[in-house]
C-alpha positions in Angstrom: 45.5 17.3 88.5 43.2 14.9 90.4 43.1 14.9 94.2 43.6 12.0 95.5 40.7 9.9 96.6 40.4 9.1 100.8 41.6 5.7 101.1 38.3 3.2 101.7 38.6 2.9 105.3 38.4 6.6 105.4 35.8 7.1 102.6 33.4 5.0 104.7 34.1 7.0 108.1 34.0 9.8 106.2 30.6 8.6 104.5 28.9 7.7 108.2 29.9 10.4 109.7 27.5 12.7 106.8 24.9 10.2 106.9 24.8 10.5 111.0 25.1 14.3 110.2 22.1 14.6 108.1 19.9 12.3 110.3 20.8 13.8 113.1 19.7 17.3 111.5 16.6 15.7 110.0 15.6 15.0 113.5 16.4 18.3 115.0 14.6 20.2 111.9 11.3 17.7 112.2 11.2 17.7 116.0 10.8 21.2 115.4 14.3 22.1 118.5 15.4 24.2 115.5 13.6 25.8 113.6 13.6 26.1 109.5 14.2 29.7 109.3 14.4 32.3 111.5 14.6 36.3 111.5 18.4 36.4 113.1 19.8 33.9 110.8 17.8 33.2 108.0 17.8 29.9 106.0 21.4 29.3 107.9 20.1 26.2 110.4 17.9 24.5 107.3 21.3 24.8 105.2 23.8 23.6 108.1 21.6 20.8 109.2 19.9 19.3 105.5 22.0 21.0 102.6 25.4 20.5 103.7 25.3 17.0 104.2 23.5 16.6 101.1 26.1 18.5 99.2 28.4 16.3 101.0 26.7 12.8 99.9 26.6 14.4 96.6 30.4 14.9 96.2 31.5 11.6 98.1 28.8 9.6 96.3 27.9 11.0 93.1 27.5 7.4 91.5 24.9 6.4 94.1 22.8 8.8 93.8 22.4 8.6 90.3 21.8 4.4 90.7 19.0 5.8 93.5 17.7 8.1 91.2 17.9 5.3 88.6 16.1 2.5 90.8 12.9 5.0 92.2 12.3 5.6 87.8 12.2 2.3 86.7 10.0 1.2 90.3 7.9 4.2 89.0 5.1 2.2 87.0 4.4 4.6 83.8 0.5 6.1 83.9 -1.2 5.7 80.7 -4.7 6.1 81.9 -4.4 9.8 82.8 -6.9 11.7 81.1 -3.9 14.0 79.3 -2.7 10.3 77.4 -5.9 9.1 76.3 -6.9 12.9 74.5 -3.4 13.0 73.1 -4.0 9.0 72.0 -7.0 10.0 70.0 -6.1 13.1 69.1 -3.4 10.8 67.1 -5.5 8.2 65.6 -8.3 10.5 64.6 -9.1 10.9 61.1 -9.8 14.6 61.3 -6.6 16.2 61.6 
């Protein structure tokens, strides 16, 4: 059985309040109050403060993030002068194979 979906006013309180979370711990993590990882607890502030509301985005959103993901390839110009291309291009058209 499906759960039931939050209804949209919800969803989008639901939605700010993770996006204010993870801002908010981007901040504390780059301002360097808290630090990444420590002896006493580990990776535990990095997760709490980055991966949870990421997780989070990820469950409530999973259709956006694919459409971001979708929008930074195709903004992505493709590189055929790298030096890689242009052996495997003649490698290709040569006549000594």
């Amino acid at each position: 059985m499906r759960a039931a979906s939050p209804s949209h006013p919800d969803h989008q309180h639901l939605l700010g309040a993770t996006v204010l979370w993870l801002l908010a711990g981007s901040a504390l993590l780059l301002s360097t109050l808290v630090p990444w990882h420590t002896a006493w607890l580990g990776w535990t502030p990095a997760f709490w403060l980055l991966g949870a509301p990421l997780m989070l985005l990820l469950v409530l959103e999973p259709g956006r993030v694919r459409r971001l993901l979708r929008a930074f390839r195709a903004r992505r110009p493709a590189r055929d002068d790298l030096a890689w291309h242009a052996t495997a291009r003649r490698a290709a058209t040569s006549r000594w194979r």
